[in-house]
C-alpha positions as CSV (number, residue, x, y, z in Angstrom):
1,X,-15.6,-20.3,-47.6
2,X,-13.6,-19.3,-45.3
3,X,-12.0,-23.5,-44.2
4,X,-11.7,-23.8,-48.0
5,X,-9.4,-20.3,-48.2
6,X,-7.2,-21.5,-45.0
7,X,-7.1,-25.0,-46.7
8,X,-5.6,-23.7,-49.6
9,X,-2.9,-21.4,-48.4
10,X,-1.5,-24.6,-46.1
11,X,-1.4,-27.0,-49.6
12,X,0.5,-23.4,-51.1
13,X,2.8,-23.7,-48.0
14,X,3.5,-27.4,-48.3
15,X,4.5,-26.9,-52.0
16,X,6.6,-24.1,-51.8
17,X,9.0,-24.6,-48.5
18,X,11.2,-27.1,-47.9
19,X,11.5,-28.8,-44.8
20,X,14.7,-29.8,-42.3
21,X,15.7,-31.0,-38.9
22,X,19.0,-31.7,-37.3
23,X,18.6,-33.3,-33.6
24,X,17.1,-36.5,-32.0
25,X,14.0,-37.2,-33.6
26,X,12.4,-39.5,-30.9
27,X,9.2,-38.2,-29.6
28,X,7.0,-40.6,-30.2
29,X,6.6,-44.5,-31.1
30,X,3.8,-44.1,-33.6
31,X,5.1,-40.5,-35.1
32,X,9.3,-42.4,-35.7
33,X,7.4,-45.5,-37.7
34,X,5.7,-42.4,-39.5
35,X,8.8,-40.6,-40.5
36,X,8.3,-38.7,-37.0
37,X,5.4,-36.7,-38.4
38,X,3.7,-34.6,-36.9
39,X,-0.2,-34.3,-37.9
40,X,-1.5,-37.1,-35.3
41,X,-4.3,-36.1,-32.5
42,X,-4.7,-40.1,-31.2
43,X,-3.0,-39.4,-28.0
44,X,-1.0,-37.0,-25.5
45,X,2.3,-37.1,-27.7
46,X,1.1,-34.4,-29.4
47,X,1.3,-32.1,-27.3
48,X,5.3,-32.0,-28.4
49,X,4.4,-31.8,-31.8
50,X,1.8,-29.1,-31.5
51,X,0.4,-27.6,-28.0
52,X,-2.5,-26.7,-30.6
53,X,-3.2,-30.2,-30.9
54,X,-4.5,-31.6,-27.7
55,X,-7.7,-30.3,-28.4
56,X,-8.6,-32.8,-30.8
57,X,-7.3,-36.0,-28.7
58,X,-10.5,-37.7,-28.8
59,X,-10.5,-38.5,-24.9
60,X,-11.0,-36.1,-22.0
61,X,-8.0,-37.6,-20.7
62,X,-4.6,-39.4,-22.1
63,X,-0.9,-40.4,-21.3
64,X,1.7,-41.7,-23.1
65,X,5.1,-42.9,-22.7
66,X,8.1,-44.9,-24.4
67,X,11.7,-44.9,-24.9
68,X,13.9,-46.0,-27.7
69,X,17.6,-48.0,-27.9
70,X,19.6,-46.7,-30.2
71,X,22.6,-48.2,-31.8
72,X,25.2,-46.4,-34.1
73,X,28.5,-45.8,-34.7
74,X,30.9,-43.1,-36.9
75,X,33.7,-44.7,-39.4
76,X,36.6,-42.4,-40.2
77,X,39.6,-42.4,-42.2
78,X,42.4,-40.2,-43.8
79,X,43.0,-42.0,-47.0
80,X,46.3,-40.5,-47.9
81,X,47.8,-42.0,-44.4
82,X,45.7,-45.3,-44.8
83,X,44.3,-44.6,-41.3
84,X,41.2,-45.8,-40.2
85,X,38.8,-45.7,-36.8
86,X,35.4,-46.1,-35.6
87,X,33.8,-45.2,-32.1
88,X,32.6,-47.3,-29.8
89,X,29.2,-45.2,-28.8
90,X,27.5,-46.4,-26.0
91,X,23.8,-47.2,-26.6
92,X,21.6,-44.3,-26.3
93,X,18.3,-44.5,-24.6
94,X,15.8,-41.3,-25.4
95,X,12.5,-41.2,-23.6
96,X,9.1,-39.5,-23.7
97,X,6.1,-39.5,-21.4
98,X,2.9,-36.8,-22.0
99,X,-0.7,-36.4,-20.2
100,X,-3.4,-34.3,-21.6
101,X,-6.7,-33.4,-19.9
102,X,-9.5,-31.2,-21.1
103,X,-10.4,-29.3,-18.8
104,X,-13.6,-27.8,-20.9
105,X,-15.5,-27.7,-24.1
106,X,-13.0,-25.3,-25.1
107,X,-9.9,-25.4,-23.1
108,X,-7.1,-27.9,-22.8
109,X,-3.9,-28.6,-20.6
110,X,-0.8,-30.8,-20.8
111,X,2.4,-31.4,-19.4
112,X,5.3,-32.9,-22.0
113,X,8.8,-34.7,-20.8
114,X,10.8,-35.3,-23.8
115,X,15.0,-35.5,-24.9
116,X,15.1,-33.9,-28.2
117,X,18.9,-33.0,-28.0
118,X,21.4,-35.3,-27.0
119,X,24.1,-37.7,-28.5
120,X,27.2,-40.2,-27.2
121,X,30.1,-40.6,-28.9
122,X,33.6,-42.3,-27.8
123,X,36.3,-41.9,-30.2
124,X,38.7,-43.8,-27.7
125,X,41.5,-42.5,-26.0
126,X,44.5,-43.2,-28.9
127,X,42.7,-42.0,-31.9
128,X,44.0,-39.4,-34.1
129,X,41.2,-36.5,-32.9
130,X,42.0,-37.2,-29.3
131,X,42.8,-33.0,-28.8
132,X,39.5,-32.2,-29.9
133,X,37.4,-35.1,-28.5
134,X,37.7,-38.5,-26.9
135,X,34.5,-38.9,-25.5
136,X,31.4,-36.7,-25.0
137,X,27.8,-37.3,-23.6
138,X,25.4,-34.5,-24.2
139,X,22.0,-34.7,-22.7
140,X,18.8,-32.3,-22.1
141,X,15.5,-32.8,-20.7
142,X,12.1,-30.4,-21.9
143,X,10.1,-30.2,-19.3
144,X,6.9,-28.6,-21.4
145,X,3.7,-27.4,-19.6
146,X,1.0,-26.5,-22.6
147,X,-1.9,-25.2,-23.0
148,X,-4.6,-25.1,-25.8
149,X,-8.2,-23.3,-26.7
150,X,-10.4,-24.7,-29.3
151,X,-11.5,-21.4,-31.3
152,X,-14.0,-23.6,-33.5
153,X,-14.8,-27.1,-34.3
154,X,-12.0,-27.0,-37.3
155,X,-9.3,-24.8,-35.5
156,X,-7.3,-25.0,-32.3
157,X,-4.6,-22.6,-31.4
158,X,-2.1,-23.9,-28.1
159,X,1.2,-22.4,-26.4
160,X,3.4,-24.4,-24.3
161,X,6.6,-22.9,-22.0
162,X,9.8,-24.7,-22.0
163,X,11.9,-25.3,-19.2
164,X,15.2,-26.8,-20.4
165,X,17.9,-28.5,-18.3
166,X,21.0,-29.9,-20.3
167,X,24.0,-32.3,-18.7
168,X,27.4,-32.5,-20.7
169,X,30.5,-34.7,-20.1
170,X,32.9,-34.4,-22.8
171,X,36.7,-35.8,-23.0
172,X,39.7,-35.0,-24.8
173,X,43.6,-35.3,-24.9
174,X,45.9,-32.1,-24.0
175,X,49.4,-33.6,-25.7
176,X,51.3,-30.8,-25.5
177,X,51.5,-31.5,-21.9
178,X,51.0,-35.2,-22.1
179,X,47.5,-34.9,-20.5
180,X,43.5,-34.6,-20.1
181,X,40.7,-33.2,-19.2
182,X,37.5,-33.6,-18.3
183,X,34.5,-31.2,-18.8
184,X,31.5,-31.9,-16.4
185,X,28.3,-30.4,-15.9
186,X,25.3,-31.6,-14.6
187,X,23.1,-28.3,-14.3
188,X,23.0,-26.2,-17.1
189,X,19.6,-24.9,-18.1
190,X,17.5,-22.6,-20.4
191,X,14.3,-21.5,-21.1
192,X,11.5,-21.8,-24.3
193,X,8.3,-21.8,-25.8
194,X,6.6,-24.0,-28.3
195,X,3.0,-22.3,-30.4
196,X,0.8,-24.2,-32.3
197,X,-2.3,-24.0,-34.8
198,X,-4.4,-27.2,-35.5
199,X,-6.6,-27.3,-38.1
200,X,-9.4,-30.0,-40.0
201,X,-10.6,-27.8,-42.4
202,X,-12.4,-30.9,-43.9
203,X,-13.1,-34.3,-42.1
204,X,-10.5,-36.3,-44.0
205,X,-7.7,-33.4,-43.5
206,X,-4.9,-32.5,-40.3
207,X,-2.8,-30.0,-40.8
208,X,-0.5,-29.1,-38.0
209,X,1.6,-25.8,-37.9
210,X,4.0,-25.2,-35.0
211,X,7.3,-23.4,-33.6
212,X,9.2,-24.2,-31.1
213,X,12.1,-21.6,-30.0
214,X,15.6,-21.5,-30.0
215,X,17.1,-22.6,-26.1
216,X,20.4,-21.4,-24.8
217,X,21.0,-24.1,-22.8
218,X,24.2,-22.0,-19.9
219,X,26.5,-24.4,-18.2
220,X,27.8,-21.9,-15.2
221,X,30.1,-23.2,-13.2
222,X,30.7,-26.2,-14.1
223,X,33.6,-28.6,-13.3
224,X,36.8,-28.9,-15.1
225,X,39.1,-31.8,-14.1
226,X,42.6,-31.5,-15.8
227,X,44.7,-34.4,-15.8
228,X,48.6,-33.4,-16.2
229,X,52.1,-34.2,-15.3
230,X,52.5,-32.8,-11.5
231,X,55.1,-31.0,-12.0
232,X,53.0,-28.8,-14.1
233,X,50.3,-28.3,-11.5
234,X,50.5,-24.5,-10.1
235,X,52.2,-23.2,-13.3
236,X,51.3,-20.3,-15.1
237,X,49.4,-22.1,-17.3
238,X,48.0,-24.8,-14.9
239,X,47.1,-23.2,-11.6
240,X,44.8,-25.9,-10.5
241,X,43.6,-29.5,-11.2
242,X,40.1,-28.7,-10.6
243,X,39.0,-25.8,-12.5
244,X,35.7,-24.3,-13.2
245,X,34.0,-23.3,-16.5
246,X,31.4,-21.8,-18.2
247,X,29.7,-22.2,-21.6
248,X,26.8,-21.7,-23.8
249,X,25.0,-23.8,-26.1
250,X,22.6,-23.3,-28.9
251,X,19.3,-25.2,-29.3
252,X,18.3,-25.1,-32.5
253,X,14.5,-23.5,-33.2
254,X,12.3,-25.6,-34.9
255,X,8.8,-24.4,-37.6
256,X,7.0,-27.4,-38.2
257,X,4.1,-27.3,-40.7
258,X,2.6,-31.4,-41.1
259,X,-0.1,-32.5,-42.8
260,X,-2.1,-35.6,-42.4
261,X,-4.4,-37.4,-45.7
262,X,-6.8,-39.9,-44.9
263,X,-7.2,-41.6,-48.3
264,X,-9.8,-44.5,-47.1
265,X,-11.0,-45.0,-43.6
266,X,-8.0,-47.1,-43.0
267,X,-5.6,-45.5,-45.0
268,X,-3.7,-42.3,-44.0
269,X,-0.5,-40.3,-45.2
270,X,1.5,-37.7,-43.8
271,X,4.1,-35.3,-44.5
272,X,6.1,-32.5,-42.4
273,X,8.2,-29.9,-43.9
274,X,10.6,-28.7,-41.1
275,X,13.1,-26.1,-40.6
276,X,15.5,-25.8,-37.7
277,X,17.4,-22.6,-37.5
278,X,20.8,-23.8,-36.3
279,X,22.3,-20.9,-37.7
280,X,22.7,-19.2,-34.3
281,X,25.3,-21.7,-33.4
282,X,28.4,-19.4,-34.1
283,X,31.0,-21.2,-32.1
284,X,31.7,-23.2,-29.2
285,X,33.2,-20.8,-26.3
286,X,34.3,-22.0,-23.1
287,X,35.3,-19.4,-20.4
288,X,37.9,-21.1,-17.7
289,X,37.8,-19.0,-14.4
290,X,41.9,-20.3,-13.7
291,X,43.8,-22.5,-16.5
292,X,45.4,-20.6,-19.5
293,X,44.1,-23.5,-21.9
294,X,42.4,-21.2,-24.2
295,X,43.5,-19.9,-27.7
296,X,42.1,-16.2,-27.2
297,X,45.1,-13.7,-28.0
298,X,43.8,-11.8,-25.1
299,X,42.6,-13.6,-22.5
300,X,44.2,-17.5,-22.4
301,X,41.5,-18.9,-20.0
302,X,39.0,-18.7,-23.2
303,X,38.5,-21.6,-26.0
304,X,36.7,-20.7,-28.7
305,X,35.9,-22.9,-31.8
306,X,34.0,-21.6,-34.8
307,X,31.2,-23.8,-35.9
308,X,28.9,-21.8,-38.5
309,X,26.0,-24.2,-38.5
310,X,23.4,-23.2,-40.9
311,X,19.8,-23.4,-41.1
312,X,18.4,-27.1,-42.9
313,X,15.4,-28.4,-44.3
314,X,13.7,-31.5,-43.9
315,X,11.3,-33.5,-45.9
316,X,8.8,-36.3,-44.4
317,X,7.0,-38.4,-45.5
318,X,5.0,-41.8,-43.4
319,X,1.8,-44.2,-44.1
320,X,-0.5,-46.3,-41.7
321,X,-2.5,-48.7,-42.9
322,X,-5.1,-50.2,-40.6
323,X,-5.3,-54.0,-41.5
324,X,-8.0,-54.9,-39.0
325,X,-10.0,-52.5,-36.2
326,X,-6.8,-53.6,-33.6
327,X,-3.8,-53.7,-36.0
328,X,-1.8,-50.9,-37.7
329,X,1.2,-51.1,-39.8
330,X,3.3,-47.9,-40.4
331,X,6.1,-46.9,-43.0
332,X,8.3,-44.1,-43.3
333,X,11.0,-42.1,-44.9
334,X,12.8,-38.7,-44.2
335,X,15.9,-37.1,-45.8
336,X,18.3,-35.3,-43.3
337,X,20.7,-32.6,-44.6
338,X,23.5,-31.9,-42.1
339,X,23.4,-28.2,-40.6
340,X,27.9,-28.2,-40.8
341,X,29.6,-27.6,-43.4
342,X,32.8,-29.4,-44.5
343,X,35.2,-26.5,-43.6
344,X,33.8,-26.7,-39.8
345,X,33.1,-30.4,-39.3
346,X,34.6,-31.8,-36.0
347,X,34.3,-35.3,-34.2
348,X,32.2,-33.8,-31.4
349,X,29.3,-33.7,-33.5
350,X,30.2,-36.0,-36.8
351,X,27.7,-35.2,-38.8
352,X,26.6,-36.0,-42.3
353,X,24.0,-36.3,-44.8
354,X,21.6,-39.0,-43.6
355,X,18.4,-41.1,-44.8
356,X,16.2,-42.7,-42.6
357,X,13.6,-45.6,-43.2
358,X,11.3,-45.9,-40.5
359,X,8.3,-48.7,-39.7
360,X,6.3,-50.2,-37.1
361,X,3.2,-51.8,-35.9
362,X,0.2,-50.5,-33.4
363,X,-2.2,-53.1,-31.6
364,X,-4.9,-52.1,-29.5
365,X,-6.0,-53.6,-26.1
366,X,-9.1,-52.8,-23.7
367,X,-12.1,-51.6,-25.9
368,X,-9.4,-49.8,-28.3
369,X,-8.3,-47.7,-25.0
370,X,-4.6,-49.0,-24.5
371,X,-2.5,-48.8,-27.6
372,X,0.7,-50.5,-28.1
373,X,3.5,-49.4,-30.4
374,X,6.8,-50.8,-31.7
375,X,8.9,-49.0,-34.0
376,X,12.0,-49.1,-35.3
377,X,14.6,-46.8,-37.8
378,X,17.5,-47.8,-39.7
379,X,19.4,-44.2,-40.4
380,X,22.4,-43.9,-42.5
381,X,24.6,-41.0,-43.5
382,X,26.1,-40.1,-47.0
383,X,30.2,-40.6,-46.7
384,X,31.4,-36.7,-47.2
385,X,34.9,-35.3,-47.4
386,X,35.4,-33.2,-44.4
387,X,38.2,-30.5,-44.0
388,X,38.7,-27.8,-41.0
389,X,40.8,-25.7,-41.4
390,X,40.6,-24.4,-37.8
391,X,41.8,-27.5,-36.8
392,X,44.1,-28.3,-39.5
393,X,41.7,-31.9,-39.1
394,X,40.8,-33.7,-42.7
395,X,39.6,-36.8,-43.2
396,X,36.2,-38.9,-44.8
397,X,33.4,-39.5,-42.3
398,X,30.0,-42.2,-42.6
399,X,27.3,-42.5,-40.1
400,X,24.8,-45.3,-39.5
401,X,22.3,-45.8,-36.9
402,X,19.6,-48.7,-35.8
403,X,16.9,-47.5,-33.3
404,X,14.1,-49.7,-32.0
405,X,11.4,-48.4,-29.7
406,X,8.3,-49.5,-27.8
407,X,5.3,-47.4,-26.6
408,X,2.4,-46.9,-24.6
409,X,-0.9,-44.8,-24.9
410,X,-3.8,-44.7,-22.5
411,X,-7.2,-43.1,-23.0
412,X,-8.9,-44.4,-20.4
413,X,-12.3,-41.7,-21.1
């Protein structure tokens, strides 16, 4: 009675909320051909998913590991002026590698190494944007220790602790002054957690639900490199070349709820409804310790920017098919609502409405014990209209992405 009641209230949950996600949704070869859900126990990825989960890897001990190209670009243009760009983003390159071991019966432990947040953008040095951005390269590294106790055969409940640490280089044009500068950063860090429930309430059923915290990832004195005319060097305004700063930024929290159908032995679906609460990213604010390069009435060395992200929902939905014992093929398809508004939008983070079709392929090697997985994603976002007023910056933006990835799993008992 009581796996039929819980059963019920997680097929309520899945029809009432809707679902959303705005960062990079890499963590896993066979999750991304999937959609990236989340409802899979095979191997150690999980334990990003779900700490909750590793309980019901069906090995004592697994890893995994992968990584991903991706390739993508941003097109802009202010129609009334007949101008036109694109960037020229370097090709991005987010990783994963997880081991799990059960250490009992009961209890299990992992240790998770992902890049959930990230991106690379060049605009180029000439481009119309150049004094809000050029060029910026965000990176950040979870470094996820979990644990997990199996409360019955149906039910696990896990908890992992989050130790985030974040790199930033990002660009732009000062032309007032006829100069640069250069914002660099290679240790900023913060601190989460990540809690989990797993639960197959009947044989054929997963259902994953999970949360993973907001991060404030602090930059604290980092490097600022200003590039200007010499004669301006030791000014008022310009005291130094090599400045220091410091900034916060905003991870977004993440509530997960997935669910995983097996319709015939060798047939499954899955869905995840997610929601990531990027509505605690208020504005950008960088505090200079010497350069007046600021725009706060009462204190120049400060630069804030408003950014008012709001909270989205996402919507998954994936398939594998097993066509023999070794080979699995895998579709996928998610719709990605962007977290800015039009009023706020800014090159640093162009973002848009996006759909994403997503596919791969699993084989199996050594007794079924050593899985390998391609996948691969074409993502493309909605052209929007985009004004900020801040900025006095209007124009039409489009997004599109390809990612391929390869992967590994190992359950060698």
């Amino acid at each position: 009675m009581t796996r039929k009641v819980v059963l019920m209230f997680f097929i309520l949950m899945s029809i009432i909320m809707q679902g959303g996600g705005f960062r990079i949704s890499l963590q896993g070869a066979r999750q991304v051909a999937m959609a990236h859900t989340s409802a899979h126990t095979r191997d150690a990825s999980i334990a990003f998913f779900n700490p909750a989960g590793i309980s019901f890897i069906p090995s004592k001990l697994s890893f995994t590991a992968g990584t991903f190209m991706v390739f993508g670009n941003a097109d802009f243009q202010n129609k009334p002026t007949l101008y036109k760009t694109k960037t020229d983003n370097p090709v991005s390159t987010p990783s994963f590698f997880n081991i799990a071991y059960k250490a009992t019966d009961k209890l299990s432990v992992a240790l998770s190494l992902t890049t959930p947040f990230g991106s690379g953008i060049d605009w180029g040095q000439d481009w119309a944007g150049k004094d809000l951005i050029t060029k910026i390269t965000l990176r950040s590294y979870f470094f996820q220790p979990t644990i997990a106790y199996r409360l019955a055969d149906w039910v696990s409940v896990g908890a992992g602790y989050i130790y985030a640490v974040g790199s930033v280089n990002l660009q732009k044009a000062i032309s007032s002054v006829d100069g640069k500068m250069k914002l660099l950063d290679k240790n900023a860090t913060g601190n989460g957690y990540n809690l989990g429930v797993y639960v197959k309430p009947i044989r054929d059923l997963d259902i994953s639900i999970a949360y993973r915290s907001n991060i404030d990832i602090d930059a604290v004195n980092g490097k600022a490199r200003f590039k200007i005319p010499p004669s301006l060097v030791g000014s008022e305004s310009f005291p130094t070349e090599n400045d220091r700063f410091d900034a916060k930024l905003p991870l977004a929290s993440e509530f997960t709820l997935g669910i995983t159908y097996r319709l015939l032995p060798q047939w499954s679906i899955s869905s995840d409804l997610n929601i990531s609460g990027w509505n605690k990213y208020k504005a950008l604010t960088l505090n200079f310790h010497q350069n007046k390069v600021g725009n706060d009435p009462n204190d120049p060395t400060i630069s804030s920017s408003p950014k008012n992200l709001h909270t989205t929902h996402t919507f998954r939905i994936g398939t594998e098919y097993s066509v023999t014992d070794k080979l699995d093929l895998r579709l996928g398809y998610y719709y990605d609502p962007s977290p800015i508004s039009k009023d706020y939008w800014s090159p640093e983070m162009p973002s848009t409405d996006n759909n994403a079709i997503t596919g791969g392929v699993g084989y199996k090697f050594l007794d079924n014990k050593l899985m390998l997985d391609m996948t691969g994603m074409y993502y493309v976002g909605n052209s929007r209209k985009v004004v900020n007023k801040f900025y006095n910056f209007k124009g039409d933006v489009k997004l599109n992405s390809f990612m391929f990835g390869l992967g590994l799993s190992w359950n060698p008992f």
